[in-house]
Structures are given as C-alpha cells and as structure tokens.
N, C-alpha and C positions, 0 to 999 in steps of 0.2 A: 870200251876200247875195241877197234878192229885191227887184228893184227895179221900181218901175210904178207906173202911176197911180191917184188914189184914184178909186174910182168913182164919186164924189158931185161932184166939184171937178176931177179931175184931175191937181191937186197929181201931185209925185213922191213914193212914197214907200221910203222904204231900210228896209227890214225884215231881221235876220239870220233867217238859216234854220235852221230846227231841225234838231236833232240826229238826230232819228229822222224819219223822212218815209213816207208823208205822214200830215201832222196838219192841225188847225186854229191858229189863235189868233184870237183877238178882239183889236184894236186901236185907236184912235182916233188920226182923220188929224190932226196936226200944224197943215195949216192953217184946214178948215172943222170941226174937232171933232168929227165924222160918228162911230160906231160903223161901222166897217169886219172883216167876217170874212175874214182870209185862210187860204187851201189853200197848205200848205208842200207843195211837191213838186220834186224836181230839175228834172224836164224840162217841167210845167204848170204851175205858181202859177197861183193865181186871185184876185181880191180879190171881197169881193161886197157890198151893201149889204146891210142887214139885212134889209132886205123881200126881195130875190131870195133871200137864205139861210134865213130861215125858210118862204119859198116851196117849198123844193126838200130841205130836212132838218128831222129831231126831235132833240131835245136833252134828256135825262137829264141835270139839273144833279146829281142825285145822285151818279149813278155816274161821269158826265164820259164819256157816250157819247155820239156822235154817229150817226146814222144817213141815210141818204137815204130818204124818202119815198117810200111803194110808188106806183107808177104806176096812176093809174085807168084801169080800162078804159073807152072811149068806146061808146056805143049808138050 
C-alpha cells in the first residue's frame, strides 16, 4: 500500500501498489478530483501533479512508455 499526500490538496491518499515496480499510474485524488501521476516504488513513491510530470517525462500513449526527459545543457 502507498500512502501520502495528494499534491494538489494534501488529501491522504491510499493507493495499492503494483505488482511490478517501479511503474507509473495515473489517478485522481478522491477529494479535489486533481489528475495525480504516481511512481509505484517500494522504497520512493512519488505523487506528482500533472504539470511537474509532464515537466520532467515523455509519454508514448501508443506504446505506454514512459520516459524522463533529456536534460538541457545550460550556456
């Protein structure tokens, strides 16, 4: 079970944990309705808003890959 807060509201939220780790899933919090992405991971869960997640990864709806976004180099 991963338990915390939503990151929009703070709500608590109880999420089960997946079977395979680490993944994602996409959820919505219970009490402000928010789109909430969580990181299934034994020892990190993450929750993230949608704007911090599309922030920081790329999503292939087709294939259902997730990646993290190359890091720009800074001048």
């Amino acid at each position: 079970m991963i338990i915390g807060e939503c990151p929009y509201c703070d709500a608590v939220m109880w999420n089960q944990c997946a079977d395979v780790t680490p993944a994602f899933e996409k959820v919505v919090c219970s009490e402000c309705r928010e789109t909430v992405w969580l990181y299934h991971s034994k020892l990190d869960p993450i929750a993230y808003t949608e704007e911090d997640f599309f922030d920081k990864f790329l999503v292939d709806e087709d294939t259902k890959i997730i990646k993290e976004k190359p890091v720009e180099a800074k001048e």
